[in-house]
Biopython code that builds the backbone (N, CA, C, O; Angstrom):
import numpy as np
from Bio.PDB.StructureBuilder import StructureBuilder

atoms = [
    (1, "UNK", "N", (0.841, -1.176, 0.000)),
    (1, "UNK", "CA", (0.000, 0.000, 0.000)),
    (1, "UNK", "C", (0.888, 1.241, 0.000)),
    (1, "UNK", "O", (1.781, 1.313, 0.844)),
    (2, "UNK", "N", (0.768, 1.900, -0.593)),
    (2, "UNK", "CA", (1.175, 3.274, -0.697)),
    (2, "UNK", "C", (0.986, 4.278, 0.273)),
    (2, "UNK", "O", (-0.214, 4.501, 0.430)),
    (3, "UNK", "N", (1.653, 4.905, 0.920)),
    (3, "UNK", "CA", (1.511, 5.964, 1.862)),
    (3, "UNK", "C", (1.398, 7.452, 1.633)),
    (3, "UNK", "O", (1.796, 7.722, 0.500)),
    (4, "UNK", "N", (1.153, 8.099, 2.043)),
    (4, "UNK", "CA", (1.397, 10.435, 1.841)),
    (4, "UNK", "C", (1.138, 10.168, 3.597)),
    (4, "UNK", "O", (0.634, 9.238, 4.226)),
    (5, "UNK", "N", (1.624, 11.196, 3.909)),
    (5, "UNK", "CA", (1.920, 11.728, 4.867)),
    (5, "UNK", "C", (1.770, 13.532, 4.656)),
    (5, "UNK", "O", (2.725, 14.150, 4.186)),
    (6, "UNK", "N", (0.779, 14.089, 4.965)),
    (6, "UNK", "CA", (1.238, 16.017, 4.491)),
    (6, "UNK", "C", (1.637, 16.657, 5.744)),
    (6, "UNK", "O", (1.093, 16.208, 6.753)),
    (7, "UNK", "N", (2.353, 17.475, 5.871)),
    (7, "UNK", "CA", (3.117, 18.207, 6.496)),
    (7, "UNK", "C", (2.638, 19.383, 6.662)),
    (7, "UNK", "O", (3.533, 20.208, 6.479)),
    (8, "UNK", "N", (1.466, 19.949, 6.971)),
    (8, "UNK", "CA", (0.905, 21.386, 6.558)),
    (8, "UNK", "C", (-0.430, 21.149, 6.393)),
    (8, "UNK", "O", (-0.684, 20.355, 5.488)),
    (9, "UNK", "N", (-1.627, 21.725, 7.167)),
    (9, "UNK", "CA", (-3.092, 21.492, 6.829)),
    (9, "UNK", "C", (-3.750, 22.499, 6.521)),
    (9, "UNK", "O", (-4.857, 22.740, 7.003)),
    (10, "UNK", "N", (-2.961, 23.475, 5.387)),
    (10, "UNK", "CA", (-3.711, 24.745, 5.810)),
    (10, "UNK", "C", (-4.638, 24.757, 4.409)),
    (10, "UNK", "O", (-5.416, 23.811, 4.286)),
    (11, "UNK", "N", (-4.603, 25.824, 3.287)),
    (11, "UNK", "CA", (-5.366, 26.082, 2.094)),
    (11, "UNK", "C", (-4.984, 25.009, 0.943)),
    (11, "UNK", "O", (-5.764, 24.509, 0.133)),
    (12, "UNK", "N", (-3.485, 24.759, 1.077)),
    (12, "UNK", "CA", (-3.220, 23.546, 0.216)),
    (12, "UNK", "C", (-2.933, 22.022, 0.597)),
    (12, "UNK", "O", (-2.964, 21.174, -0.294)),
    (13, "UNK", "N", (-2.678, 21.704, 1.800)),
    (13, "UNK", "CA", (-2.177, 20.450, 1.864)),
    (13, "UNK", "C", (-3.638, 20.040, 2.605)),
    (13, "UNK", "O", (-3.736, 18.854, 2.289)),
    (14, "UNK", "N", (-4.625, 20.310, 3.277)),
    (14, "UNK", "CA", (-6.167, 20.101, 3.488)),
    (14, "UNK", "C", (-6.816, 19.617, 2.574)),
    (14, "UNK", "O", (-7.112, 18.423, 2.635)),
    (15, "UNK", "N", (-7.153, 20.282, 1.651)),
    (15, "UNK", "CA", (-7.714, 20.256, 0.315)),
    (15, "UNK", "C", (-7.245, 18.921, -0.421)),
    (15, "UNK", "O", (-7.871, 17.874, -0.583)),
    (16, "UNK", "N", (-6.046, 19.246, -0.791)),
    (16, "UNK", "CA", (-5.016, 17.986, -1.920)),
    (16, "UNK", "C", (-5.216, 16.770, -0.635)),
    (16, "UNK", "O", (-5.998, 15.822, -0.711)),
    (17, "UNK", "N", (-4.720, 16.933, 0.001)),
    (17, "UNK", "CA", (-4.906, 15.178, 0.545)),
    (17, "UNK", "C", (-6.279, 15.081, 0.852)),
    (17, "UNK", "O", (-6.476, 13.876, 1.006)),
    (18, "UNK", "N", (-7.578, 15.832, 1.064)),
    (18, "UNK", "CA", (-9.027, 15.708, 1.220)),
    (18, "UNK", "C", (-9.475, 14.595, -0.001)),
    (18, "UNK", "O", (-10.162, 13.583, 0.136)),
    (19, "UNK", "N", (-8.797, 15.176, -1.335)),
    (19, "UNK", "CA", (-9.055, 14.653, -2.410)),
    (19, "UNK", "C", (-8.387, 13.688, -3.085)),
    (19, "UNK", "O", (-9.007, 13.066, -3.947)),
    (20, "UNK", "N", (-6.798, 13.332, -2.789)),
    (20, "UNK", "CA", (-6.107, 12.061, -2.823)),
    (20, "UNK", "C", (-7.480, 10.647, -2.093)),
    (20, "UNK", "O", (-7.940, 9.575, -2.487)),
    (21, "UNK", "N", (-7.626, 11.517, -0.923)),
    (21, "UNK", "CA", (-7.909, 10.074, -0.172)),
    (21, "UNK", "C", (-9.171, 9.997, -0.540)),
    (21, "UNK", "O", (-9.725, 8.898, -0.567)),
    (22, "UNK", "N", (-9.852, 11.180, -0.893)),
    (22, "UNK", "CA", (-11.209, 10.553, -1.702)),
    (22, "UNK", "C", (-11.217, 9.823, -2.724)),
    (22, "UNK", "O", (-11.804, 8.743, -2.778)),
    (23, "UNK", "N", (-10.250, 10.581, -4.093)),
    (23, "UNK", "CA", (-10.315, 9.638, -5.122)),
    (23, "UNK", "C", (-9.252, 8.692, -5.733)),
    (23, "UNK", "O", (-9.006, 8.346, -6.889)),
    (24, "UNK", "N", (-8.577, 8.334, -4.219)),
    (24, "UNK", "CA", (-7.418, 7.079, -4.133)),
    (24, "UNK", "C", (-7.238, 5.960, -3.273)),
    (24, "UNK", "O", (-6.125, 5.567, -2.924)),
    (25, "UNK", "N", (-8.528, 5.338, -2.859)),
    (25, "UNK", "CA", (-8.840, 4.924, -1.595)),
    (25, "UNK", "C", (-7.565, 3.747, -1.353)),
    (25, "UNK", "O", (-7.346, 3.293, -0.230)),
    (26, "UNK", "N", (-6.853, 3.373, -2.440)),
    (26, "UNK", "CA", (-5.676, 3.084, -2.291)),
    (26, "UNK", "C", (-4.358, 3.209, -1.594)),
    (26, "UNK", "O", (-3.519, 2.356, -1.305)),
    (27, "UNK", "N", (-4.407, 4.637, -1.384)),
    (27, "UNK", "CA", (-3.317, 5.646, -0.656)),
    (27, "UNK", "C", (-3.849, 5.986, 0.322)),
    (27, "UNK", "O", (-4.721, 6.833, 0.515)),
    (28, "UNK", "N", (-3.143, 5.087, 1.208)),
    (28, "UNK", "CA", (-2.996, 5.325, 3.432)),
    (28, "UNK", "C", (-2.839, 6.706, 3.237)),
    (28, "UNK", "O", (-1.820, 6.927, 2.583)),
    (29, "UNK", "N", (-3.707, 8.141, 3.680)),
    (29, "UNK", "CA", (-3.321, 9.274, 3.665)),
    (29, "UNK", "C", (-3.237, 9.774, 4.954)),
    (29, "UNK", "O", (-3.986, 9.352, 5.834)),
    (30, "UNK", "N", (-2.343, 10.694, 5.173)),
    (30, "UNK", "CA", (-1.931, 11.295, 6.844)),
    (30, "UNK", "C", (-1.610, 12.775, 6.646)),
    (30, "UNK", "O", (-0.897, 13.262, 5.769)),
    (31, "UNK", "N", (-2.344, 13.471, 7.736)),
    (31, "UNK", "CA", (-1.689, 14.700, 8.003)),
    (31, "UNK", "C", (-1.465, 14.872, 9.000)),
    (31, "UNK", "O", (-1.953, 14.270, 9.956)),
    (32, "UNK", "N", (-0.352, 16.087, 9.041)),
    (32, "UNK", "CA", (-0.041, 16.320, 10.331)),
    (32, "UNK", "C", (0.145, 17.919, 10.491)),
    (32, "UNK", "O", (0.538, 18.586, 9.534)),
    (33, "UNK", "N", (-0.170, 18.536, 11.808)),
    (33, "UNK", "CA", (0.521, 20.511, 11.732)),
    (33, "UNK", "C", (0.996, 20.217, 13.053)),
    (33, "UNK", "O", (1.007, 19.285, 13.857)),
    (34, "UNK", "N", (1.546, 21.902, 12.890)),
    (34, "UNK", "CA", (2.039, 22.007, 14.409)),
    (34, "UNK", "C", (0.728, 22.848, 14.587)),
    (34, "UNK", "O", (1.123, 23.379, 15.625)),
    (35, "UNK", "N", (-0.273, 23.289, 14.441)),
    (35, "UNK", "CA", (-1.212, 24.255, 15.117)),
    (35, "UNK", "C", (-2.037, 23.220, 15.390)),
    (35, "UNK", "O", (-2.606, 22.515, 14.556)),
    (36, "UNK", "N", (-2.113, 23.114, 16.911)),
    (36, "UNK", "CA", (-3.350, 21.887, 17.446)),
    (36, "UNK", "C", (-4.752, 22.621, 17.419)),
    (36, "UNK", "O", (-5.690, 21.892, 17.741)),
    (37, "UNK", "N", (-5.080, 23.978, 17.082)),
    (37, "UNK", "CA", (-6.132, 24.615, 16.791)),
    (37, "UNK", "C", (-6.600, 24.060, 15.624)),
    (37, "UNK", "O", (-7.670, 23.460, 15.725)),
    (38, "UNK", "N", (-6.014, 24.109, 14.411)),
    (38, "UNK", "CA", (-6.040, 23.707, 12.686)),
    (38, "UNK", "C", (-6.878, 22.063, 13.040)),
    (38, "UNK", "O", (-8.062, 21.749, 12.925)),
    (39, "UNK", "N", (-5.903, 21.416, 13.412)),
    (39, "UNK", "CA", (-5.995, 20.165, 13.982)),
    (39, "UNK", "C", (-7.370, 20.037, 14.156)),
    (39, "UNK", "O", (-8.155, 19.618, 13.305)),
    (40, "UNK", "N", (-7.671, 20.452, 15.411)),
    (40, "UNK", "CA", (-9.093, 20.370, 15.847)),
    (40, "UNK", "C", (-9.881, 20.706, 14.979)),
    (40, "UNK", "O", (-10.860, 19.967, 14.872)),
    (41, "UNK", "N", (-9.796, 22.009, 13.951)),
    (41, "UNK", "CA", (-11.026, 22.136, 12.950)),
    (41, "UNK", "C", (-11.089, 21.019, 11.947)),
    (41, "UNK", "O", (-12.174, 20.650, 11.499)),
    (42, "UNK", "N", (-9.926, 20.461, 11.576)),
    (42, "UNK", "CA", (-9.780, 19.475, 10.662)),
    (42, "UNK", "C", (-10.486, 18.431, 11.043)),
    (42, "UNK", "O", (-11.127, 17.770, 10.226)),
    (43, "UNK", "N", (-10.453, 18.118, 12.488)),
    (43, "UNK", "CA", (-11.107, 16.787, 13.321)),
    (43, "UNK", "C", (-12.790, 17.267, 13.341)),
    (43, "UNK", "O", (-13.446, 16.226, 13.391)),
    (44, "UNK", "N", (-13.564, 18.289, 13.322)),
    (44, "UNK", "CA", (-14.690, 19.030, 13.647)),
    (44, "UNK", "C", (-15.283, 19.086, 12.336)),
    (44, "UNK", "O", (-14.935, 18.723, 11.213)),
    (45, "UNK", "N", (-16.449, 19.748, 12.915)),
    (45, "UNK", "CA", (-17.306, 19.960, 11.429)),
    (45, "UNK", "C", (-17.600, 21.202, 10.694)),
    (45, "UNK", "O", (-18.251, 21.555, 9.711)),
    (46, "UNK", "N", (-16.807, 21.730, 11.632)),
    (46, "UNK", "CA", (-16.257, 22.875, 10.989)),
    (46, "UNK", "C", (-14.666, 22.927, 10.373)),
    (46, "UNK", "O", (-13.717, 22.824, 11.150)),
    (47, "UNK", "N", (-14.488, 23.075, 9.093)),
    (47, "UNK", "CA", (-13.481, 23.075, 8.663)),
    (47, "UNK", "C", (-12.764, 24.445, 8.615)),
    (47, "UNK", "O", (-13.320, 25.421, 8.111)),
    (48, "UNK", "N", (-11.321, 24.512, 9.232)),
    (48, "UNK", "CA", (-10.826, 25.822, 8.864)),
    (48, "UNK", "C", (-10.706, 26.701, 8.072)),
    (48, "UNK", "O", (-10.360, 27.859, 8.303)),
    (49, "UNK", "N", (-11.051, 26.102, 6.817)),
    (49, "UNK", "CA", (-11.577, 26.615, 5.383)),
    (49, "UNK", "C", (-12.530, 26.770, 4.732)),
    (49, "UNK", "O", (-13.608, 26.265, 5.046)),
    (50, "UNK", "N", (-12.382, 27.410, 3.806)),
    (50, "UNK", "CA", (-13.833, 27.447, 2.961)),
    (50, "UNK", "C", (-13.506, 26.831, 1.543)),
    (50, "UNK", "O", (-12.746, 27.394, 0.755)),
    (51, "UNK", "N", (-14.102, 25.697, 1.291)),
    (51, "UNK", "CA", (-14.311, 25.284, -0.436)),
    (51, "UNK", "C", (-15.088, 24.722, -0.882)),
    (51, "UNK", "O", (-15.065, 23.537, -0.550)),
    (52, "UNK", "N", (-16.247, 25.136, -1.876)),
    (52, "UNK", "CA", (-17.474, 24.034, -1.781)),
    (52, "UNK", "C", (-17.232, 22.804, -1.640)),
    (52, "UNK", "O", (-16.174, 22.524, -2.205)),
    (53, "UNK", "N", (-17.715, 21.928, -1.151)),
    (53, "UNK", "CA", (-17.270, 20.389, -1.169)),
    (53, "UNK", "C", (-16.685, 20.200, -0.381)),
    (53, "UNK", "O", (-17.144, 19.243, 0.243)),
    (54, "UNK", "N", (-15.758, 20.609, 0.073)),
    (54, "UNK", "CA", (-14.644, 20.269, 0.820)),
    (54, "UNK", "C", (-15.415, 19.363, 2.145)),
    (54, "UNK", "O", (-15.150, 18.161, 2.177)),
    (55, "UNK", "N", (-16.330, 19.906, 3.197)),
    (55, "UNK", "CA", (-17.106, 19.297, 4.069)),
    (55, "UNK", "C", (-17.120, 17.646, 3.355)),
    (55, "UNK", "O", (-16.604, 16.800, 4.085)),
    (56, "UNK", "N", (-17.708, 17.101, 1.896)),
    (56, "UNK", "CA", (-18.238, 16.236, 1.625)),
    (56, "UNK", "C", (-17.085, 15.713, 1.892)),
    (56, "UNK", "O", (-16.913, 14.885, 2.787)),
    (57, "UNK", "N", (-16.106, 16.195, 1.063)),
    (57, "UNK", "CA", (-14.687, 15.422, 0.528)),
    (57, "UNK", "C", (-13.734, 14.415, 1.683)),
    (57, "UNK", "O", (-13.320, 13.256, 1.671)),
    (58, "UNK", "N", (-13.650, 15.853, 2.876)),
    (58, "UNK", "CA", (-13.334, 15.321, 4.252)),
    (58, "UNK", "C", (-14.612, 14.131, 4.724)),
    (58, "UNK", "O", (-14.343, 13.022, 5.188)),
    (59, "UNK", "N", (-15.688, 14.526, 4.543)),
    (59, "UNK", "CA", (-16.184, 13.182, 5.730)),
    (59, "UNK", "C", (-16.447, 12.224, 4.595)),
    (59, "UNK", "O", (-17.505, 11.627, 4.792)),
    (60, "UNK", "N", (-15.877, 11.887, 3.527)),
    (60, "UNK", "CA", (-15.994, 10.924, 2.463)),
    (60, "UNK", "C", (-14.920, 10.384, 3.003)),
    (60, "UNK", "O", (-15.118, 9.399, 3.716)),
    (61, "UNK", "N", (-13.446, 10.887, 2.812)),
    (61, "UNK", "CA", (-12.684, 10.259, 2.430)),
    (61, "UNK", "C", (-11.100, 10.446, 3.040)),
    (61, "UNK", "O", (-10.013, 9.949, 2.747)),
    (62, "UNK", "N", (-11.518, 11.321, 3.932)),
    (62, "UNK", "CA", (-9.828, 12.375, 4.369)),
    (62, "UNK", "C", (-10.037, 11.732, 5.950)),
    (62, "UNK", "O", (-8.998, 11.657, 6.605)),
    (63, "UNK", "N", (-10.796, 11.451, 6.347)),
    (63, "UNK", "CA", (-10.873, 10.684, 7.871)),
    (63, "UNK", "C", (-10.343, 12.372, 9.103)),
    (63, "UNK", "O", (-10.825, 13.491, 9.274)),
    (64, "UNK", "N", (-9.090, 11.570, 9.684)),
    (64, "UNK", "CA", (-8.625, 12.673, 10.668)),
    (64, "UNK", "C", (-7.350, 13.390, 10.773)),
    (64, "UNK", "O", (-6.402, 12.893, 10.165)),
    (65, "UNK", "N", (-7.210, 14.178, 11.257)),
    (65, "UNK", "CA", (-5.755, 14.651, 11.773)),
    (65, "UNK", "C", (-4.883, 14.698, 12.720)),
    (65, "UNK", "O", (-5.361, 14.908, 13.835)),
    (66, "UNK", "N", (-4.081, 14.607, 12.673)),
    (66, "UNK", "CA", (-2.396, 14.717, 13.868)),
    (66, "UNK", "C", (-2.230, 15.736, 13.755)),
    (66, "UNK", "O", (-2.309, 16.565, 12.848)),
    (67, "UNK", "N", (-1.760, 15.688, 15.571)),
    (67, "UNK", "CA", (-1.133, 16.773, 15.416)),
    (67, "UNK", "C", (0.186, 16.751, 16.057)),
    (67, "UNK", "O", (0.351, 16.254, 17.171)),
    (68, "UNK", "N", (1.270, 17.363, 15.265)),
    (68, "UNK", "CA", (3.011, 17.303, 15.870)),
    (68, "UNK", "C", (3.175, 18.320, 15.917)),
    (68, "UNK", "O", (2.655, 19.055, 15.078)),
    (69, "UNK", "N", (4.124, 18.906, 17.108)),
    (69, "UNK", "CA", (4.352, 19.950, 17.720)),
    (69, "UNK", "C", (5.566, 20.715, 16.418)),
    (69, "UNK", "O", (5.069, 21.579, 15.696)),
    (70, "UNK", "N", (6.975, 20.382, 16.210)),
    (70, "UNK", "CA", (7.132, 20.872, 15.135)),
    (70, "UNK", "C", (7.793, 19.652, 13.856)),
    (70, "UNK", "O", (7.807, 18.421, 13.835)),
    (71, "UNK", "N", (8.172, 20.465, 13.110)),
    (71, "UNK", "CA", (8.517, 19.554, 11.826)),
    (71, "UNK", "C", (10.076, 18.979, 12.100)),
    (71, "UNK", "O", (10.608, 18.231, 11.279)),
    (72, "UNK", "N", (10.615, 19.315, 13.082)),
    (72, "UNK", "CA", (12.025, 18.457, 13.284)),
    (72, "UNK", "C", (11.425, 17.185, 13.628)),
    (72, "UNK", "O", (11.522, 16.166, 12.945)),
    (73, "UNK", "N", (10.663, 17.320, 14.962)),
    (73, "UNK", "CA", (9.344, 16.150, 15.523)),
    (73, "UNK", "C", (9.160, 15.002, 14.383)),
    (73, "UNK", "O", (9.512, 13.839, 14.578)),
    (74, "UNK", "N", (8.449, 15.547, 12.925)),
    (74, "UNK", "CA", (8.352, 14.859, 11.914)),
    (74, "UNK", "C", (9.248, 14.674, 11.328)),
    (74, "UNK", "O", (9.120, 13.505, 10.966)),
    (75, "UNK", "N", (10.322, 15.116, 10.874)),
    (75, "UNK", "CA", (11.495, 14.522, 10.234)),
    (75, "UNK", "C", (11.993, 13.366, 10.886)),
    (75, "UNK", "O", (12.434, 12.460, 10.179)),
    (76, "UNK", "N", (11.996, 13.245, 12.165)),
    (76, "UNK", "CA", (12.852, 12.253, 13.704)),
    (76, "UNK", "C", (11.535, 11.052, 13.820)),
    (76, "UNK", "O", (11.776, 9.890, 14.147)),
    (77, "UNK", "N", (10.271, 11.495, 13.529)),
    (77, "UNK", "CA", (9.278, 10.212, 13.465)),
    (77, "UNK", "C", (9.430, 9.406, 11.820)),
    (77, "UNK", "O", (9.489, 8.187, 11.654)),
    (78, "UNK", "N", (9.470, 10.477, 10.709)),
    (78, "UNK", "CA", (9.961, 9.563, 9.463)),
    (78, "UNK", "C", (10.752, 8.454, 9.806)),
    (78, "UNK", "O", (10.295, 7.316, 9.698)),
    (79, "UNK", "N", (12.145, 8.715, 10.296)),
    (79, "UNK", "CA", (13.250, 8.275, 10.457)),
    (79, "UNK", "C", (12.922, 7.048, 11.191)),
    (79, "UNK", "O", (13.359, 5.956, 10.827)),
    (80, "UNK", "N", (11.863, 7.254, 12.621)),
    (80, "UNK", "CA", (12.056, 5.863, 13.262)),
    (80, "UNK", "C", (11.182, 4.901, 12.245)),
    (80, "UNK", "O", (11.610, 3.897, 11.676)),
    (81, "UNK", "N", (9.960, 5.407, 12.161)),
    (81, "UNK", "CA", (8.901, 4.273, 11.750)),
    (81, "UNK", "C", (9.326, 3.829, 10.077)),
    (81, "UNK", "O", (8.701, 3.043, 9.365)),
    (82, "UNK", "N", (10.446, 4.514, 9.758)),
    (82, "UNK", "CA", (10.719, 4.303, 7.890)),
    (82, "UNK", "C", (11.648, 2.594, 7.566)),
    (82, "UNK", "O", (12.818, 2.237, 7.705)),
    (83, "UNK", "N", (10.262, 1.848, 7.044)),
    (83, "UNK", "CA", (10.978, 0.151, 6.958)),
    (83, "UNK", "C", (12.096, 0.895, 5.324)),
    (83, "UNK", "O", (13.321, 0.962, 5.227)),
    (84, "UNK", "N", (11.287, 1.214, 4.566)),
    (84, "UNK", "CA", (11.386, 1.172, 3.259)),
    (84, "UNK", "C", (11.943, 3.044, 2.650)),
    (84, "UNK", "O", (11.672, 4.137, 3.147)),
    (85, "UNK", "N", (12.633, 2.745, 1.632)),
    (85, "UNK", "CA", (12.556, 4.485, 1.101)),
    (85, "UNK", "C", (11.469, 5.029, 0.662)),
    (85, "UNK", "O", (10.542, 4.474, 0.073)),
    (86, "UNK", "N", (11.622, 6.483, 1.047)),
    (86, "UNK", "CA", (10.680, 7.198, 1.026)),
    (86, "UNK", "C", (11.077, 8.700, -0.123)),
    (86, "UNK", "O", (12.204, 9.115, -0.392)),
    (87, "UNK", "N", (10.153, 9.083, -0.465)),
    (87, "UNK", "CA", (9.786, 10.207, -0.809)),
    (87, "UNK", "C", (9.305, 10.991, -0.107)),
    (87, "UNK", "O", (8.357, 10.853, 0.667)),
    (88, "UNK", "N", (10.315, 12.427, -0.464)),
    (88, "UNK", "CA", (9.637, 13.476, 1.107)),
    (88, "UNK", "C", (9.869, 14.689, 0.117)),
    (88, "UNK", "O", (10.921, 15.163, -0.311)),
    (89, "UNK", "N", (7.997, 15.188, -0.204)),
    (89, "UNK", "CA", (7.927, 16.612, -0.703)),
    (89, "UNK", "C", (7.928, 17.621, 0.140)),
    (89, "UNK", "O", (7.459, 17.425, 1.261)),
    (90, "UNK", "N", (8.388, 18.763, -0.165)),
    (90, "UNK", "CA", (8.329, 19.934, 0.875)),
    (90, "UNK", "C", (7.909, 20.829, 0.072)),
    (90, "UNK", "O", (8.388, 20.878, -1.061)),
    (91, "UNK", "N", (6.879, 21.770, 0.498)),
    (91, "UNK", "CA", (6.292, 22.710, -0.485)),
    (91, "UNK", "C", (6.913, 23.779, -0.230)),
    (91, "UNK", "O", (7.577, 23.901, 0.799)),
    (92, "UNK", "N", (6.776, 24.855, -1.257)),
    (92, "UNK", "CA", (7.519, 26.408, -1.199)),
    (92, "UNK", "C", (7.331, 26.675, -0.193)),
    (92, "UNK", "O", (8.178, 26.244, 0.590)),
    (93, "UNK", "N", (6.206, 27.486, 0.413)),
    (93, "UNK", "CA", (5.963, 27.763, 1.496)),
    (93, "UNK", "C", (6.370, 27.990, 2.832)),
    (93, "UNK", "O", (6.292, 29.093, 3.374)),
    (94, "UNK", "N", (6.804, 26.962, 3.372)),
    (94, "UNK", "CA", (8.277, 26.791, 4.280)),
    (94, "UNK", "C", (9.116, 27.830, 4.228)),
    (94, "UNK", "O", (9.196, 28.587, 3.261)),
    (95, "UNK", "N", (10.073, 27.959, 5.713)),
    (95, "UNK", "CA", (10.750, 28.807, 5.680)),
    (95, "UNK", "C", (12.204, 28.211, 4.218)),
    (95, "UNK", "O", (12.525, 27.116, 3.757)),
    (96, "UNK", "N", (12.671, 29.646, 3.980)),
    (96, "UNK", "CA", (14.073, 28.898, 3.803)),
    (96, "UNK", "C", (14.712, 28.193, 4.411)),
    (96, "UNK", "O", (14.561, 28.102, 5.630)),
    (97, "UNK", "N", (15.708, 27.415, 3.672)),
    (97, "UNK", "CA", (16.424, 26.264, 4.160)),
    (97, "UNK", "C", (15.527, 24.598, 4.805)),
    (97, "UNK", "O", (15.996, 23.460, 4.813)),
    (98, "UNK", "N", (14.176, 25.063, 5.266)),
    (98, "UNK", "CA", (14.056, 24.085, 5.947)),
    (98, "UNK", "C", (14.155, 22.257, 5.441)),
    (98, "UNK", "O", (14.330, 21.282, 6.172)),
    (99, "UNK", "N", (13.987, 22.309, 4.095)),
    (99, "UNK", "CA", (14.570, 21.107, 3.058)),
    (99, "UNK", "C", (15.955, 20.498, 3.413)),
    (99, "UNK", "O", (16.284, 19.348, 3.702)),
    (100, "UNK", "N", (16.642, 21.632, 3.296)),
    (100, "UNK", "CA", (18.072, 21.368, 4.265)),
    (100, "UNK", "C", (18.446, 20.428, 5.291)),
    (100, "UNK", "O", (19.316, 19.561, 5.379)),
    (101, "UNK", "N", (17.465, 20.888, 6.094)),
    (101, "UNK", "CA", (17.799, 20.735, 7.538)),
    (101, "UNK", "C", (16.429, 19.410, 7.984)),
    (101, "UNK", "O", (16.417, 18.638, 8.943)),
    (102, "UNK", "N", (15.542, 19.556, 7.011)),
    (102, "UNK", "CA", (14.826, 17.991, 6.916)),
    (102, "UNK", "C", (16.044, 16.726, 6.115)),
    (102, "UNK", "O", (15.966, 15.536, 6.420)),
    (103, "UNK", "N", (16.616, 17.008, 5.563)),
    (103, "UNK", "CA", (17.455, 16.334, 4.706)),
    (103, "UNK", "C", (18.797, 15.788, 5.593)),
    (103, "UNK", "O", (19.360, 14.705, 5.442)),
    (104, "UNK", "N", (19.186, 16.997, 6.688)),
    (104, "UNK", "CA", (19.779, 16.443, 7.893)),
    (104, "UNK", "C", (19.789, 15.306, 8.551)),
    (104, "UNK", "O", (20.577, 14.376, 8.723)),
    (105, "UNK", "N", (18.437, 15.679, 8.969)),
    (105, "UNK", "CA", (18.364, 14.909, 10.582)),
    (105, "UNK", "C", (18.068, 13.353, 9.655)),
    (105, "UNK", "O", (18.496, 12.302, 10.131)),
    (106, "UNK", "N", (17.248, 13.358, 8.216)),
    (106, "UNK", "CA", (16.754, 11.859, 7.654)),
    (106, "UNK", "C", (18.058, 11.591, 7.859)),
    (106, "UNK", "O", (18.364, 10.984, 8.886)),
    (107, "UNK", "N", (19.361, 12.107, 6.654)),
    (107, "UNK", "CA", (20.291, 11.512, 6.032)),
    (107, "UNK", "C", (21.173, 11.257, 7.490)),
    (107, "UNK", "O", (21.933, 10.289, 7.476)),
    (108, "UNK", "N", (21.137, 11.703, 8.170)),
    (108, "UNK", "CA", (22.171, 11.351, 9.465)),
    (108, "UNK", "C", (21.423, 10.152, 10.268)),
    (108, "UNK", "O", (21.995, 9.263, 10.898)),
    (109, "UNK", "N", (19.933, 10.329, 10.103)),
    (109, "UNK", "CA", (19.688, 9.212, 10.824)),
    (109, "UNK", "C", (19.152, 7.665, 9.984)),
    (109, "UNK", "O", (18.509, 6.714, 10.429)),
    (110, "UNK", "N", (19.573, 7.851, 8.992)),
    (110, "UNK", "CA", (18.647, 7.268, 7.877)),
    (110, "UNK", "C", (18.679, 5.358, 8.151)),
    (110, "UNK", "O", (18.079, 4.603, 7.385)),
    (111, "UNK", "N", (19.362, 4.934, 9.176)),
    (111, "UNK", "CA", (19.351, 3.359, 8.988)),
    (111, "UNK", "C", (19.716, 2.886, 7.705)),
    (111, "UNK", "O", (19.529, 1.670, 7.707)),
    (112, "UNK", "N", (20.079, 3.209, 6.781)),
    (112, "UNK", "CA", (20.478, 2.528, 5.431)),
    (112, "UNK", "C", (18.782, 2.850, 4.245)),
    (112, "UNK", "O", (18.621, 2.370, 3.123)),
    (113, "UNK", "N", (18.085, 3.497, 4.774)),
    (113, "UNK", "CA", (16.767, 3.840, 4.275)),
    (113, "UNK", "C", (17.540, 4.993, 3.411)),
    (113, "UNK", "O", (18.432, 5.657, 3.938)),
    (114, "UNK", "N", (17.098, 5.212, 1.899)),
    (114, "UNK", "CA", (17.246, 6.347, 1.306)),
    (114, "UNK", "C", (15.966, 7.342, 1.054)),
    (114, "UNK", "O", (14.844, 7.050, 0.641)),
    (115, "UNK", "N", (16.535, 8.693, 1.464)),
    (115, "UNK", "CA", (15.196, 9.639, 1.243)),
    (115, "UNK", "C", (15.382, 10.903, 0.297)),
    (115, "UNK", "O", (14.434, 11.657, 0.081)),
]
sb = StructureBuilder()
sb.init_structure("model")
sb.init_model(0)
sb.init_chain("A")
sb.init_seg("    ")
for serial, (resi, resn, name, xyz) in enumerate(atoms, 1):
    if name == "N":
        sb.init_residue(resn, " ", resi, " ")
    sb.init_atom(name, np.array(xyz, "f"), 0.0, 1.0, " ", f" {name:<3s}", serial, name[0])
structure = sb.get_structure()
């Protein structure tokens, strides 16, 4: 089975994995933020956003959300739970460098896993 994992629940990574996991029931989908506020709307029925559909899309097919305090947190959980290589997108958005310094902590801790 195929995995995503998103890193970000806000206007774009909400939406795009809402609709992966609707129309990929194939793909284990996961999100995660550091805002446990976001979190909670994501978990609620109120969504932090506005997009027509979106309500359907989530209680079709997007299930729930995590929440991790920050993204080093997630780089250091990749690392333990990773049997197999992975693919790890990072969107613009992000500060600078932070690709960098995700690319760190994997490649230093990587077990022989390539990312």
């Amino acid at each position: 089975m195929v995995k995503i994992c998103c890193i970000g629940v806000g206007y774009i990574g909400g939406p795009t994995m809402a609709v992966i996991a609707l129309k990929c029931p194939s793909i284990e989908v996961a999100v995660v933020d550091i805002s446990v506020t976001r979190i909670a709307a994501w978990n609620s029925d109120q969504l932090p956003i506005y997009e027509p559909g979106l309500d359907d899309v989530v209680n079709l097919g997007a299930g729930k959300a995590a929440d991790l305090t920050y993204w080093e947190s997630v780089a250091r959980m990749i690392v333990d739970v990773s049997k197999f290589d992975k693919i790890i997108v990072e969107k613009s958005t992000v500060l600078v460098k932070t690709a960098k310094a995700i690319e760190k902590i994997l490649t230093h801790n990587s077990k022989g896993i390539n990312y």
